[in-house]
C-alpha positions in Angstrom: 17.0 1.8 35.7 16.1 0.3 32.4 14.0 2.2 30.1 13.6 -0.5 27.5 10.2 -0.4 27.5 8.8 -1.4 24.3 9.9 -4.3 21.7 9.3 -4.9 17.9 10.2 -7.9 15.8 11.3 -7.3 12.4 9.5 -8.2 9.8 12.8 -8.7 7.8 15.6 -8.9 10.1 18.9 -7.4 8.9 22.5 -8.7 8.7 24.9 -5.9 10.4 28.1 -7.4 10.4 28.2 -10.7 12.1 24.9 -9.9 14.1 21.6 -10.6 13.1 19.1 -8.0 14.3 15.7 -9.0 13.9 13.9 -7.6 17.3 14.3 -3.5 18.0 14.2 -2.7 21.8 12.9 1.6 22.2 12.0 3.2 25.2 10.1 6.7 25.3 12.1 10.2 24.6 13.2 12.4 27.5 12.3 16.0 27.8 15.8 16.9 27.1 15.7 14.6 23.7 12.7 16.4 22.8 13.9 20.2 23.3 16.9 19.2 21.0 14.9 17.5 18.3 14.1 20.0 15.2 11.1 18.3 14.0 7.9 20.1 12.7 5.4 17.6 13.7 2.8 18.9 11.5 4.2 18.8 8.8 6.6 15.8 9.7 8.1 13.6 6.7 9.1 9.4 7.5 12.6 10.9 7.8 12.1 13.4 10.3 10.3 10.2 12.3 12.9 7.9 11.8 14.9 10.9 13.3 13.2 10.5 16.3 13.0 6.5 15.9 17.2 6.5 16.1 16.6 8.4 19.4 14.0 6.0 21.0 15.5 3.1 20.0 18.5 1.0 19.9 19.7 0.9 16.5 22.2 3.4 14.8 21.7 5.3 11.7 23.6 3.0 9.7 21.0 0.2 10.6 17.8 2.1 10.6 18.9 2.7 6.7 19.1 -0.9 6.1 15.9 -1.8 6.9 12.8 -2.9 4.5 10.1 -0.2 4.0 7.5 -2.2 6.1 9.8 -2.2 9.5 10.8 2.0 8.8 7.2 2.7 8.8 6.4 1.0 11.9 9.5 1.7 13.5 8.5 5.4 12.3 4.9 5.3 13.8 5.5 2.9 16.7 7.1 5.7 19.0 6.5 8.5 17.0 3.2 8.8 16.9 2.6 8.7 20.5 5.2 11.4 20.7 3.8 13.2 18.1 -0.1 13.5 19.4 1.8 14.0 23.4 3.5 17.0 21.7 0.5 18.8 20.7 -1.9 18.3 22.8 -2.4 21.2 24.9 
């Protein structure tokens, strides 16, 4: 089963390596993903989202850190934010 089910370009692409990366494939969290995940979402920082942005989506730590403040932020709220609002609703 594939859950890639959601796709953003990059605004700037980033060199890792010999690859270019400039399109980030992310797929919702699993129930398990979310039990383990320590995140306050009410009083959440960007770097608790890109936390839970490394989870969602296919990019490592390393690479997450090497992108431009525009595509953290939307990689941040892209996924996150859904999560966040599907979190506490009641």
């Amino acid at each position: 089963m594939n859950d890639d089910k959601y796709q953003m370009t990059l605004a700037e692409p980033i060199q890792f390596g010999s690859k270019t990366i400039s399109e980030v494939k992310l797929r919702d969290l699993k129930s398990r993903e979310i039990r383990m995940l320590k995140v306050d979402f009410s009083n959440s920082t960007i770097g608790d989202l890109l936390v839970i942005a490394e989870h969602v989506s296919d990019l490592t730590t390393r690479q997450i850190d090497m992108l431009c403040k525009k595509d953290q932020l939307e990689l941040a709220g892209k996924r996150s934010e859904e999560h966040t609002s599907e979190l506490q609703s009641p």
